[in-house]
C-alpha positions as CSV (number, residue, x, y, z in Angstrom):
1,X,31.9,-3.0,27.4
2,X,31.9,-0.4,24.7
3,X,34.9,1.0,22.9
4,X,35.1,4.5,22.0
5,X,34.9,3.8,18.2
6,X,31.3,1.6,19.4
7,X,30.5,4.5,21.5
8,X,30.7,7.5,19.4
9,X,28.7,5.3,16.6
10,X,26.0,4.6,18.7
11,X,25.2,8.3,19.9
12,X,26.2,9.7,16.0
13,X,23.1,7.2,15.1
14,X,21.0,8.3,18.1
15,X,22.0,12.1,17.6
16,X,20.5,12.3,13.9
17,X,17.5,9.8,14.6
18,X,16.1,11.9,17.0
19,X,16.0,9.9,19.9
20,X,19.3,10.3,22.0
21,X,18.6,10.8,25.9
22,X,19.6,14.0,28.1
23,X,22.1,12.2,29.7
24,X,24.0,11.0,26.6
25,X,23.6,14.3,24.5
26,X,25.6,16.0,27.5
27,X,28.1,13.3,27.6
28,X,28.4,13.7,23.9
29,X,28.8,17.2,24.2
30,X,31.8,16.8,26.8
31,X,33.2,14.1,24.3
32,X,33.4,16.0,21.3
33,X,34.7,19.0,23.4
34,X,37.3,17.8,25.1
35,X,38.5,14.3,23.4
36,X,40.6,14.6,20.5
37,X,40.2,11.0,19.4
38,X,36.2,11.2,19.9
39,X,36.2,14.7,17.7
40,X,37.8,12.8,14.9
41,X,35.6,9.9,15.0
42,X,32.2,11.8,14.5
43,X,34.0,13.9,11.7
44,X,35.0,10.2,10.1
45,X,31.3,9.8,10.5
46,X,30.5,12.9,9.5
47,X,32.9,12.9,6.0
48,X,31.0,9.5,5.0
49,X,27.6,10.3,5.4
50,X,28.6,13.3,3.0
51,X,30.6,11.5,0.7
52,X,28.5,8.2,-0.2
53,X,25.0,8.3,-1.0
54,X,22.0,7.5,1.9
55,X,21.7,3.2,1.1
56,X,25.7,2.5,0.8
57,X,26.2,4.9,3.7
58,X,23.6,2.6,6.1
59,X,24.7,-0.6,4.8
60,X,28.1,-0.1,6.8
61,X,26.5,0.2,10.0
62,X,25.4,-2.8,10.6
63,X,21.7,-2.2,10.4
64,X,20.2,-5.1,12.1
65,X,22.2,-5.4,15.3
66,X,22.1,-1.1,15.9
67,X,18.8,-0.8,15.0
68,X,17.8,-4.0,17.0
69,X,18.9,-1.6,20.2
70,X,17.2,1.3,18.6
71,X,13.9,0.0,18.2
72,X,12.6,0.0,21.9
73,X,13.8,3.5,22.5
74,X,12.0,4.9,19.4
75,X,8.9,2.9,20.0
76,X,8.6,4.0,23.5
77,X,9.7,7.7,22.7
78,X,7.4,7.9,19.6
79,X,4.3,6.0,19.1
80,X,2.6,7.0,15.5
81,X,1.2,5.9,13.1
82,X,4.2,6.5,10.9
83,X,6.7,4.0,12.8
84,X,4.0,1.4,14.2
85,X,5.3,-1.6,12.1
86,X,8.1,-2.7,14.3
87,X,8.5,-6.3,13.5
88,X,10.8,-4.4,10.4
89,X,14.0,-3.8,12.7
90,X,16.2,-2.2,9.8
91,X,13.5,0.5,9.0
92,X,13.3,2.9,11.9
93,X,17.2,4.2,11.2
94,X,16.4,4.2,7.3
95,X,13.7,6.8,8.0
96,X,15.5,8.9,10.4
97,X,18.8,8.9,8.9
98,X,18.3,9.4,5.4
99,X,16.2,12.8,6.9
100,X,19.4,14.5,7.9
101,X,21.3,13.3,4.8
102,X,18.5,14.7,2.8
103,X,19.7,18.0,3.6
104,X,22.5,18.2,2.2
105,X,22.0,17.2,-1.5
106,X,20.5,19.6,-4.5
107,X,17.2,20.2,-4.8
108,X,15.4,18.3,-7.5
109,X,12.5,19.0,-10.0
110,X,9.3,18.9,-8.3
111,X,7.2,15.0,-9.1
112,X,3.7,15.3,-9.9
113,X,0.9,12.2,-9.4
114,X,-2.5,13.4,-10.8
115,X,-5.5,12.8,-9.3
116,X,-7.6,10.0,-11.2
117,X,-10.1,10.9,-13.4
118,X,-14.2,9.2,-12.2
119,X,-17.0,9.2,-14.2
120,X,-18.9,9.9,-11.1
121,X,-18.1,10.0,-6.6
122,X,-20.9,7.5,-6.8
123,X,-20.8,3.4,-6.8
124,X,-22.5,2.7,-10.3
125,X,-24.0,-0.8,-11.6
126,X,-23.5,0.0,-15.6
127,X,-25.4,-2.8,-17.8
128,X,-24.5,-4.0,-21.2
129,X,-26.8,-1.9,-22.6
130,X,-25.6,1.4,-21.6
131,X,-28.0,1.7,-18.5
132,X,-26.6,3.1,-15.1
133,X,-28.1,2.9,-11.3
134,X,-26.5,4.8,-8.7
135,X,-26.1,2.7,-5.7
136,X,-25.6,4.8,-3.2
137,X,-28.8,6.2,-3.8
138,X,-30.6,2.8,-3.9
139,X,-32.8,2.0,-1.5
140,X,-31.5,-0.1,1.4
141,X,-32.9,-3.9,1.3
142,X,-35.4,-3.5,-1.9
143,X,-35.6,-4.8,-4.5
144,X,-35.1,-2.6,-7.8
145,X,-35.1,-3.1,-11.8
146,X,-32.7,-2.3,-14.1
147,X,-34.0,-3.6,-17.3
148,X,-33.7,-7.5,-17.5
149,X,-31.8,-7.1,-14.0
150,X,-33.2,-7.2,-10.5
151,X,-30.7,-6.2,-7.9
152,X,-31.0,-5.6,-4.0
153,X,-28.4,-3.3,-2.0
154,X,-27.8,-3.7,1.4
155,X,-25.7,-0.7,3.4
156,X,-21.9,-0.7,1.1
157,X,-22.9,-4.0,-0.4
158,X,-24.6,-5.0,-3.6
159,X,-26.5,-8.4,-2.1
160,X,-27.6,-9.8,-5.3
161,X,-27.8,-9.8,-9.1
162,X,-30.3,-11.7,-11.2
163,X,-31.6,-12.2,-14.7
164,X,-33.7,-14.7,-16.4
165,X,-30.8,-14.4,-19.4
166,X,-27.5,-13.4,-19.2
167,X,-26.6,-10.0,-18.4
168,X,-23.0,-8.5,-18.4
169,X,-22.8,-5.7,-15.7
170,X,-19.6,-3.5,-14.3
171,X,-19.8,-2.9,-10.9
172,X,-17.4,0.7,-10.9
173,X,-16.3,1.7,-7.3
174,X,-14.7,5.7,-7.6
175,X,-11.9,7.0,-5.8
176,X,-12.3,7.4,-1.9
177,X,-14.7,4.6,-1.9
178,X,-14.5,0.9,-1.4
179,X,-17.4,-1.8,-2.0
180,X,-18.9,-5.2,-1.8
181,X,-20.7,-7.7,-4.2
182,X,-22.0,-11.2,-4.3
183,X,-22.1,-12.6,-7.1
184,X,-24.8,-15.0,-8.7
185,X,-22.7,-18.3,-7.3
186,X,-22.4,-16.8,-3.7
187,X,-18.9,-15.7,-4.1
188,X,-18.1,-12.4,-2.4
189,X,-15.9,-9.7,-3.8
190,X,-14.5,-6.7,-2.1
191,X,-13.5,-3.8,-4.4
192,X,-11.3,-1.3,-3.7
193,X,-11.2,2.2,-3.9
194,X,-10.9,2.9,-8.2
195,X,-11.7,-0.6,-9.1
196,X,-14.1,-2.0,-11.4
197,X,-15.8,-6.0,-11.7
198,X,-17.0,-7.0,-14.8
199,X,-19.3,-9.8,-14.3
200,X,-22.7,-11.8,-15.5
201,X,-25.7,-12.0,-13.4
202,X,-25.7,-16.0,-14.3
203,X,-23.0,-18.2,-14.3
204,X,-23.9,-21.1,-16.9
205,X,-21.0,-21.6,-18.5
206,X,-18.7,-24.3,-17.9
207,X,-16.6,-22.0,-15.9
208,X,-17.3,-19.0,-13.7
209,X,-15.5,-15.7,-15.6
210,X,-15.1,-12.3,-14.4
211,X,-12.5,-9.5,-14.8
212,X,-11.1,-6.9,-12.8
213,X,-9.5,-3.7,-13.0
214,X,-8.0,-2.4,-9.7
215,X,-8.0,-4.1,-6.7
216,X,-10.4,-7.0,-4.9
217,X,-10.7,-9.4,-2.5
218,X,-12.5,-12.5,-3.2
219,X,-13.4,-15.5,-1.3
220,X,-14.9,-17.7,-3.5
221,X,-18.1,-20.4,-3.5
222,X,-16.8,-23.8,-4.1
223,X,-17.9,-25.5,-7.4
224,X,-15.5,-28.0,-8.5
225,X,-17.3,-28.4,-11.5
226,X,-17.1,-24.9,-12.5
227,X,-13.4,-23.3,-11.9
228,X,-13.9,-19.4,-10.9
229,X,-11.9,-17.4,-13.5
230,X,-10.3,-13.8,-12.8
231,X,-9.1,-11.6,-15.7
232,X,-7.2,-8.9,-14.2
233,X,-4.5,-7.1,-16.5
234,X,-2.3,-9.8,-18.4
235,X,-3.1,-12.2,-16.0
236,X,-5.5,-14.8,-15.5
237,X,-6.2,-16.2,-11.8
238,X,-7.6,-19.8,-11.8
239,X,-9.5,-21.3,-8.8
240,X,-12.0,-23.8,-7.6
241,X,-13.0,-22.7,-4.1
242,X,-10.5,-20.1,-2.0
243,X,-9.3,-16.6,-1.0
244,X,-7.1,-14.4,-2.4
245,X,-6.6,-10.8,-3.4
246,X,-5.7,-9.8,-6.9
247,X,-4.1,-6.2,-7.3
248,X,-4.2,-5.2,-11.0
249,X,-4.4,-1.6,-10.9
250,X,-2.7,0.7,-14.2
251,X,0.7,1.0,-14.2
252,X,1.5,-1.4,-11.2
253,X,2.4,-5.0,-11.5
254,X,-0.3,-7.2,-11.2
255,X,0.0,-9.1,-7.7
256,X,-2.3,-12.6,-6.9
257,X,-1.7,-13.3,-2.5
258,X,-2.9,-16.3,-1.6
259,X,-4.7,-16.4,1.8
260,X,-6.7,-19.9,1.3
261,X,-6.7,-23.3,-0.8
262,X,-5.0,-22.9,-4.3
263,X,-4.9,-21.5,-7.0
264,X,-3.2,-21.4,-11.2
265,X,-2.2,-17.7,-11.8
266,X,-1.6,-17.6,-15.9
267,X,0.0,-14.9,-18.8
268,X,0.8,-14.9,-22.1
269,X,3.8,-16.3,-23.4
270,X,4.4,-17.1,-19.4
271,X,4.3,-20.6,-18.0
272,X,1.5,-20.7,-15.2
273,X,2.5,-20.5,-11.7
274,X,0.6,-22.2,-8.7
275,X,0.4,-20.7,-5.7
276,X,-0.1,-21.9,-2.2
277,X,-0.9,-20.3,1.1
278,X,1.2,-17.3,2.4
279,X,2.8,-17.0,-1.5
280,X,2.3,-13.8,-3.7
281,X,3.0,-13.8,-7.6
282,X,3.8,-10.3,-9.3
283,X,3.7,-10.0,-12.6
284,X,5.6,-7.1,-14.3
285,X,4.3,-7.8,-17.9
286,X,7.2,-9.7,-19.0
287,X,7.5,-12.1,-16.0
288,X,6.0,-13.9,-13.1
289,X,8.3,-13.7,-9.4
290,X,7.1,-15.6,-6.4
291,X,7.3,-14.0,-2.6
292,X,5.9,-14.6,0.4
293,X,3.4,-11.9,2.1
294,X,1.4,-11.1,5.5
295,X,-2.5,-11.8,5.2
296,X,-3.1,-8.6,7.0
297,X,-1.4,-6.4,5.9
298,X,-2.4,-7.7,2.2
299,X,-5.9,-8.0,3.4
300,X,-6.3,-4.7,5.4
301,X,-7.6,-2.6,3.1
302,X,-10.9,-4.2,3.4
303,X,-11.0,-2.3,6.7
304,X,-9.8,0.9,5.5
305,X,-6.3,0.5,6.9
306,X,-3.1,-0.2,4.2
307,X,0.0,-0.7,5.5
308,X,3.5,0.5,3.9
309,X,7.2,-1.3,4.9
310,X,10.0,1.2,3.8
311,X,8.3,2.8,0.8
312,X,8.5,6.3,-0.1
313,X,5.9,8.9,-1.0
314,X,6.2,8.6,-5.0
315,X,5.3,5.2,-3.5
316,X,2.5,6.2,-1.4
317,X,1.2,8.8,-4.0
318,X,-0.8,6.3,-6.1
319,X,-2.6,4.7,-3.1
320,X,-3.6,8.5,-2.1
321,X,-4.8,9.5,-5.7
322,X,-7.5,6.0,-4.7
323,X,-7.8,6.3,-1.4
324,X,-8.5,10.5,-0.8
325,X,-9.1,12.1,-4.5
326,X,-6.2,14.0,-4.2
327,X,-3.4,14.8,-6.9
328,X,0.1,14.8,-5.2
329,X,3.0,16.7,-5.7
330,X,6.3,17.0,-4.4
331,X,8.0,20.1,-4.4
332,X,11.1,18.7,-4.0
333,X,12.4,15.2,-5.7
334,X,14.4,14.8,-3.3
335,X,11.5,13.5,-1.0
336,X,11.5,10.3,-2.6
337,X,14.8,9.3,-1.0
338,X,12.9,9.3,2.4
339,X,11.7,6.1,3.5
340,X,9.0,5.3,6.3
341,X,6.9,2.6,7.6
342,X,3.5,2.6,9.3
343,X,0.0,2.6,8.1
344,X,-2.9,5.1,6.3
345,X,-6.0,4.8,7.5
346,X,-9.1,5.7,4.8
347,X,-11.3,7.9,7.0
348,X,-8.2,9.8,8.6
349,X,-5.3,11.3,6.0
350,X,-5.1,13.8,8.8
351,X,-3.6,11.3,11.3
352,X,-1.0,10.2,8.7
353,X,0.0,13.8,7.6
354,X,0.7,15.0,11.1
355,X,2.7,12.2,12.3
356,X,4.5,12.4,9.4
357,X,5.1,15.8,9.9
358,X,5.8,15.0,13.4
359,X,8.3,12.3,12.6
360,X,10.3,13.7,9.6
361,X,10.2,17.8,9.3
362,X,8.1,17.2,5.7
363,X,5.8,19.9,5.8
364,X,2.2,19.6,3.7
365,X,-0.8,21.9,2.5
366,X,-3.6,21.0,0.3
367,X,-4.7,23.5,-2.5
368,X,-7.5,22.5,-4.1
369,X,-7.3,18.6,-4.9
370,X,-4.1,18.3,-4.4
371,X,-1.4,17.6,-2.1
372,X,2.1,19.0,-1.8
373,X,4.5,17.6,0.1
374,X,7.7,20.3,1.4
């Protein structure tokens, strides 16, 4: 059985989440009314939410266990897409909480995330020599030239690249888009939105090389004769035959997730590290760490779904700059102190702003290209 002290904690977490029943917010009310004792232990509640900051404030409530017997209330009272990763217990509180503590600090300079800058809204093939093919506009399953190169798109995917020579080519995917390639050996490569793969339309080297700026998935032919290289950033990503996602965009560590077979991930002045199965190595441009990751959420994006575990929206801005072409501001710094969980889906910002919206008071409008978050 409950104690008072257990009592009046649970419905002070329930009251600011959001998610208290009828029956307990008139038992509360009759509580704090007419029971001395219970009055003083919401204000002792109420005096160290306003005295400590939001993360030494939660830590004292024993996330895990609370939350635990939180997390089937919320879920069945509110369903979005904002709060659909569940397997993270501690997170649902975080959100909810830190929303009321929000309110009570000093505004902040607004944070600004520009939009990035394309050449074009198109997918482009750009050759060595300064030539450029629009394949969007390519026509489905034929064959075209493109100087020494002959190259065939089918639907989002450019199906082959040959030459009788070597030909370097950059394969640049723009913001808002995503794409697929085979390369010359048979190894497939999904790009992400504002990525680029430099790469020849022959492999006869000794090794297979390509580099990449942004972020792609590749699942790569076997050759054990010829390792499959990866420039991406600082790092280089050594393989023979596997899959595995390599994240390498500007400004973010460089991440290498493992989903099959093996592989040597390499920097300078850095010992290599090899990874296996289910492991992740981030580099930071001074050092490699090690963690383990979920294929699909890692892999998702390939679908046009990324999922987010406790992040907040400085966090989120980059991914939206790629994802939606938009520049984001907040109008308040204190937004980044909110954290949330769920997913954004590529075809559907709409879905995300709303349940966001829904779930946490922050209002939005778009002027222009950009986002602002209120």
């Amino acid at each position: 059985m409950e104690s008072q002290y257990e009592t009046i904690r649970r419905l002070y977490i329930e009251k600011l989440s959001g998610v208290i029943s009828e029956a307990d917010e008139i038992r509360l009310a009759g509580l704090l009314q007419s029971d001395g004792a219970a009055q003083q232990i919401w204000q002792s509640f109420d005096e160290e939410r306003l005295r400590i900051d939001v993360d030494d404030f939660l830590s004292g409530l024993e996330q895990e266990h609370e939350l635990n017997q939180l997390k089937a209330r919320i879920t069945a009272k509110r369903t979005t897409r904002i709060r659909r990763l569940w397997r993270y217990a501690a997170v649902a509180a975080v959100i909810i909480i830190g929303i009321f503590i929000f309110r009570y600090q000093e505004q902040t300079a607004p944070i600004e995330f520009p939009m990035i800058a394309a050449t074009s809204d198109h997918v482009q093939l750009l050759t060595q020599d300064g030539q450029a093919v629009d394949l969007d506009g390519s026509g489905q399953g034929m064959v075209h030239a493109l100087g020494p190169l002959e190259i065939r798109v089918v639907g989002t995917e450019l199906q082959s690249v040959h030459s009788r020579e070597v030909v370097m080519s950059t394969l640049v995917v723009p913001p808002k888009r995503s794409y697929q390639v085979t390369l010359p050996d048979g190894t497939k490569v999904w790009l992400n939105s504002a990525s680029e793969l430099h790469f020849p339309s022959r492999f006869d080297d000794s090794v297979r090389e390509v580099s990449l700026k942004g972020e792609g998935y590749f699942d790569v032919a076997k050759n054990e004769q010829k390792p499959f290289i990866v420039h991406a950033g600082g790092t280089v990503v050594e393989v023979l035959g596997t899959r595995f996602n390599v994240s390498s965009y500007r400004e973010e560590p460089i991440r290498t997730a493992l989903v099959e077979g093996s592989v040597k991930v390499s920097a300078k002045n850095e010992p290599p590290i090899f990874l296996h199965p289910g492991l992740m190595s981030e580099f930071d441009g001074n050092r490699f760490q090690q963690a383990t990751f979920d294929t699909v959420e890692a892999t998702a994006w390939i679908d046009g779904v990324y999922y987010f575990n406790n992040a907040s929206l400085d966090e989120l801005a980059p991914v939206i700059n790629r994802w939606y072409g938009l520049s984001v501001k907040l109008a308040d710094g204190r937004l980044t102190r909110h954290r949330i969980s769920g997913l954004l889906e590529r075809d559907h910002l709409a879905y995300f702003l709303s349940d966001l919206h829904t779930s946490t008071d922050i209002s939005y409008r778009i002027e222009e290209d950009t986002l602002i978050f209120y």
